[in-house]
C-alpha positions in Angstrom: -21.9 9.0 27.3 -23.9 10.2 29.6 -23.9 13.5 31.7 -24.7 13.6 35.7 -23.9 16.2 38.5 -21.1 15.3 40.9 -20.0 17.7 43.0 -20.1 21.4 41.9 -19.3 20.4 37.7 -20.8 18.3 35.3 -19.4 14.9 34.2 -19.7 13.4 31.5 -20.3 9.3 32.6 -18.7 6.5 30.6 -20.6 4.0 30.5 -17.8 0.5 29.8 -18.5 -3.7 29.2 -15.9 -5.8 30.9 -15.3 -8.9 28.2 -12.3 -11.2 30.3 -12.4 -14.7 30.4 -10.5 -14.8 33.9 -13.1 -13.7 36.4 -10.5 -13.1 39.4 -9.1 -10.4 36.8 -12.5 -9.1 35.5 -14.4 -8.6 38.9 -10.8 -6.6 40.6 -11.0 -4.4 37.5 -14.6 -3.8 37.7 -14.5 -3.3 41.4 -11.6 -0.5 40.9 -13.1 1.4 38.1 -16.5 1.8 40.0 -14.9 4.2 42.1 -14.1 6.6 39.7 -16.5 8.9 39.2 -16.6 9.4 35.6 -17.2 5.6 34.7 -20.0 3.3 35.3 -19.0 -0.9 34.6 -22.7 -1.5 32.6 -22.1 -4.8 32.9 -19.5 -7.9 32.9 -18.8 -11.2 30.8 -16.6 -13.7 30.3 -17.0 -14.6 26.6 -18.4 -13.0 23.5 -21.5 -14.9 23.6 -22.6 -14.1 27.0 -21.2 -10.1 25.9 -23.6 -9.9 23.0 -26.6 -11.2 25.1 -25.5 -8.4 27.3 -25.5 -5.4 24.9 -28.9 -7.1 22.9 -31.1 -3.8 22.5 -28.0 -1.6 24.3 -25.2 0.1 23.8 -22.0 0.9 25.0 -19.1 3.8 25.3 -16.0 1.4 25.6 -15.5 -2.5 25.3 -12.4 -3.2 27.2 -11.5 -7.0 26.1 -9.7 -10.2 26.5 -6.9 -10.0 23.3 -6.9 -14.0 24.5 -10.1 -15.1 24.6 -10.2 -18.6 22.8 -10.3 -19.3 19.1 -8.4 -16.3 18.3 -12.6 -15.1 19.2 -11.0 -11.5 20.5 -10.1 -9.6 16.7 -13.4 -11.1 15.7 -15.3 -9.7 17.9 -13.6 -6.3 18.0 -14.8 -6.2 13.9 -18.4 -7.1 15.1 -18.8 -4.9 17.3 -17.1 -1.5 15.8 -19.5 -1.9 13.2 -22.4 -1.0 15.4 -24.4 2.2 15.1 -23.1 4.3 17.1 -20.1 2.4 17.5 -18.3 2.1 21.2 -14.4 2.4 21.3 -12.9 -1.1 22.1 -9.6 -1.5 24.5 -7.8 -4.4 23.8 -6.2 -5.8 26.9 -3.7 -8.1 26.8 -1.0 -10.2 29.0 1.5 -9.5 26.0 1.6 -7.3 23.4 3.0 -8.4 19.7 3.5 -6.3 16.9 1.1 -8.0 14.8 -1.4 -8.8 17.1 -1.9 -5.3 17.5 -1.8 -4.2 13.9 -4.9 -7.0 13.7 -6.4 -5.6 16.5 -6.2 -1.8 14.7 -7.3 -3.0 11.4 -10.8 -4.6 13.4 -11.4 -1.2 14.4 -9.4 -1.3 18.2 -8.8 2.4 19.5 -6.0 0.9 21.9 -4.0 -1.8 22.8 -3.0 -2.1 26.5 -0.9 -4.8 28.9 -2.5 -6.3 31.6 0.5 -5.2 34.0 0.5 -2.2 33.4 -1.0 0.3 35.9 -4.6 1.1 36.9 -4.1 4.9 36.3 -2.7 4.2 32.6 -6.0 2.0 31.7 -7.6 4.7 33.1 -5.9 7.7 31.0 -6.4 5.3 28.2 -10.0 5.0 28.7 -11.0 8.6 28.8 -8.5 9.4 25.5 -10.0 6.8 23.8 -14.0 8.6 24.4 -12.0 11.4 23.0 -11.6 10.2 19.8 -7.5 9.2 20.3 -6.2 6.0 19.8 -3.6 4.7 22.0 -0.7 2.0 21.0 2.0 1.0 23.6 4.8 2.9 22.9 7.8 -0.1 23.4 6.1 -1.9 20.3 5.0 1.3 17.8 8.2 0.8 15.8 7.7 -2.8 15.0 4.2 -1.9 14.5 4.8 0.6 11.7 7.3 -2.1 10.4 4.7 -4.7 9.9 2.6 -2.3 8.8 5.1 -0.9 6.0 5.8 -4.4 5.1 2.7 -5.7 4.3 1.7 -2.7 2.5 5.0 -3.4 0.1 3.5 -7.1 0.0 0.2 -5.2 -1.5 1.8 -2.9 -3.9 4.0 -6.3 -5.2 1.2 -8.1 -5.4 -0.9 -5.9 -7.7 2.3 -5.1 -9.7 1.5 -9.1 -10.1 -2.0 -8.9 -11.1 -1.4 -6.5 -13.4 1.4 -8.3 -15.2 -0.3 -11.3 -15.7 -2.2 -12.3 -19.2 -5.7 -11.7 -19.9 -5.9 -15.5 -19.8 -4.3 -15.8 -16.5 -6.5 -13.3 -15.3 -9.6 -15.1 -16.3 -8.4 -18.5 -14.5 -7.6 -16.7 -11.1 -10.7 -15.2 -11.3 -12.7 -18.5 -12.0 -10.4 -20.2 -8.7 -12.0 -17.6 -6.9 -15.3 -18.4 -7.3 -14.5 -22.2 -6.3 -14.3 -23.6 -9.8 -11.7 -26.5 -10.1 -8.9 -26.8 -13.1 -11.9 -28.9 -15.5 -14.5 -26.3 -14.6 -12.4 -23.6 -15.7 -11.2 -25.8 -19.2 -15.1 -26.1 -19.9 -15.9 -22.2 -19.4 -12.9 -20.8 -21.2 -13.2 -23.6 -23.7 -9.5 -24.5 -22.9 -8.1 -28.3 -22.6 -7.4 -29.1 -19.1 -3.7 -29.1 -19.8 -3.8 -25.6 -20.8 -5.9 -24.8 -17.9 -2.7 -26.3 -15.9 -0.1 -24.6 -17.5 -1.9 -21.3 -16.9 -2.5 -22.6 -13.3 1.2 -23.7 -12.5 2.7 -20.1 -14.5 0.8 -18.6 -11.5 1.7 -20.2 -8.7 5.2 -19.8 -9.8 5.1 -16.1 -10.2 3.2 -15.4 -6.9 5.4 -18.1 -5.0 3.1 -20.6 -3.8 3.1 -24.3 -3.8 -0.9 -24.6 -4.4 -4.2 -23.5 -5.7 -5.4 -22.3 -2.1 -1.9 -20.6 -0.9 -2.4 -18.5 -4.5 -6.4 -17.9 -3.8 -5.6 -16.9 -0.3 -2.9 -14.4 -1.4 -4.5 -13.1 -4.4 -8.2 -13.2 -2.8 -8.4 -9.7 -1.1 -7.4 -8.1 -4.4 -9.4 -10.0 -6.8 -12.7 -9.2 -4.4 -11.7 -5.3 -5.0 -11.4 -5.8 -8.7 -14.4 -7.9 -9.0 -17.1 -4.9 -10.1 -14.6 -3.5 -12.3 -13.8 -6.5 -14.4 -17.6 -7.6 -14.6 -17.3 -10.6 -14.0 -20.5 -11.7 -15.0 -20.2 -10.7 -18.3 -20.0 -12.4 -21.6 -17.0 -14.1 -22.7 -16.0 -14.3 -26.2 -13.9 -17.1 -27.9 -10.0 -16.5 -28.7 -10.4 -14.9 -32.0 -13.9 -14.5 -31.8 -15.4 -10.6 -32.8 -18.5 -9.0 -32.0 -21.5 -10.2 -33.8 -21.7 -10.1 -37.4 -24.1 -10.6 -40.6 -24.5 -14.0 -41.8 -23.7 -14.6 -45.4 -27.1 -15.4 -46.3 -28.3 -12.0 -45.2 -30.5 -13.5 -42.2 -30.0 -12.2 -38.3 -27.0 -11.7 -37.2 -24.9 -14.7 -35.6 -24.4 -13.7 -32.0 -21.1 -13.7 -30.6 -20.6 -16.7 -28.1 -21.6 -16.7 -24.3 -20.7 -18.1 -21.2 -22.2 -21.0 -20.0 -21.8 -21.0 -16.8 -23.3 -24.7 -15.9 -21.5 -26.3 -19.1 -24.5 -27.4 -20.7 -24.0 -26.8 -23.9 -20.6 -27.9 -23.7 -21.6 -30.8 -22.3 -24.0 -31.9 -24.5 -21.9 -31.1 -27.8 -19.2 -33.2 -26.1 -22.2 -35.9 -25.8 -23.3 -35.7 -29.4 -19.4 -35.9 -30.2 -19.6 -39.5 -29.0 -23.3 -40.5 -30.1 -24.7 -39.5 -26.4 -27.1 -36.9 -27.3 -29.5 -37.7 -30.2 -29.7 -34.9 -32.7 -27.7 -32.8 -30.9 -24.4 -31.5 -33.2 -21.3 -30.5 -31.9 -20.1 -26.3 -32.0 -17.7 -25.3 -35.0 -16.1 -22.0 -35.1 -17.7 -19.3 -37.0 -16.9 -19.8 -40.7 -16.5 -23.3 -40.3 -18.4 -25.5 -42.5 -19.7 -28.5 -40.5 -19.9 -32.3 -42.1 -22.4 -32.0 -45.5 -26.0 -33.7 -44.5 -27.3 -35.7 -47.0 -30.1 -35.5 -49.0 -33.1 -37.4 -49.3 -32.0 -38.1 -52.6 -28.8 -39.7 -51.8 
């Protein structure tokens, strides 16, 4: 905001960016709130694109915007543009007003929600409550609000009850959807046969209730993003059964405990060698297996 004199006292002028797609709607508005004395309409705009060319090296106090612009653009936008330094206070406006619209709107970072038909003088209390710091809902839809929100923070705390019931192994395959990898992918890096890889795959979609691999990324994404840094995912993964690294028996280095390969080359060429693919290359035994006796030049 900025401050100018008007009349005996000091005001304090908000500056405001008009974002409506319907320009009969957008120039009334801006023509009505240039008379009030405290606000000054920086500029108008009828889409996002045009509205960031407008605030390009500027800034704003409030954004009041189109909740229908197309492509669902609106929410997007809202996000955008509350996570500008400083950040202006954005006023949905909207020719309806659903419960969970709104809680989308509020979790972009909207400080109100407000119908198109209602009154000048209420956009206009809204306005100057929201420079204030307030946050404004309508009042009819604040109990289905708090329902949806309530609801879907159940959904959450079911969810990671979920998570946290599943088995390491589970665990290691949703995390491995996550990152894109399909069902053989995931066999190769947790050395598992594809049919396990399934089995795991279809005990979780029938625990979370889904009917795919995207439904249960989609549900379970949010989560898994959060837990990510904790579980290290990048980390080495070790063999069922398979400890730290020990001394060999022949007293030379230790044999290191077995990695990750992310790529699956190793994997792939002992698969190779398996068949006679990969000259001279041997296929991997488990520790304390002896592998097929060479013989000797003698022989």
């Amino acid at each position: 905001m900025t401050w100018t004199q008007a009349g005996p006292s000091v005001l304090p002028r908000i500056h405001l960016l008009i974002v409506d797609q319907q320009r009969t709607f957008r120039d009334a508005l801006a023509i009505r709130l240039r008379a009030e004395p405290d606000l000054v309409v920086a500029a108008e705009a009828q889409s996002t694109e045009s509205a960031r060319r407008v605030l390009a090296g500027r800034s704003t106090d409030v954004i009041l915007l189109d909740a229908e612009l197309p492509e669902d653009s609106s929410v997007a936008f809202c996000a955008e543009m509350t996570r500008r330094a400083p950040p202006p206070r954005v006023v949905l406006v909207s020719a309806a007003s659903e419960a969970q619209r709104i809680v989308a709107a509020v979790r972009a970072g909207a400080a109100a929600w407000v119908r198109k038909d209602e009154s000048i003088d209420h956009l206009l209390l809204v306005i100057r409550c929201v420079v204030r710091g307030e946050t404004w809902l309508p009042p009819a839809e604040l109990g289905q609000v708090l329902r949806v929100l309530i609801d879907d923070q159940d959904a959450r705390r079911g969810r990671d009850e979920l998570l946290a019931a599943l088995t390491p192994r589970e665990r290691d395959v949703l995390f491995y959807l996550l990152e894109g990898a399909g069902c053989k992918e995931v066999a190769v890096r947790l050395r598992l046969s594809p049919n396990t890889v399934r089995s795991h795959l279809n005990s979780l979609m029938a625990k979370f209730e889904v009917h795919s691999t995207l439904e249960l990324v989609a549900l379970t994404r949010p989560r898994l993003e959060a837990l990510r840094e904790d579980r290290q995912l990048y980390a080495p993964v070790m063999s069922p059964g398979a400890g730290p690294s020990r001394p060999s028996r022949t007293g030379r280095d230790p044999v290191p405990a077995r990695r990750r390969d992310p790529a699956g080359v190793v994997e792939e060429a002992a698969a190779g060698a398996a068949e006679g693919l990969v000259p001279g290359a041997t296929r991997a035994l488990p520790y304390g297996t002896a592998g097929p006796r060479r013989p000797s030049q003698s022989e």
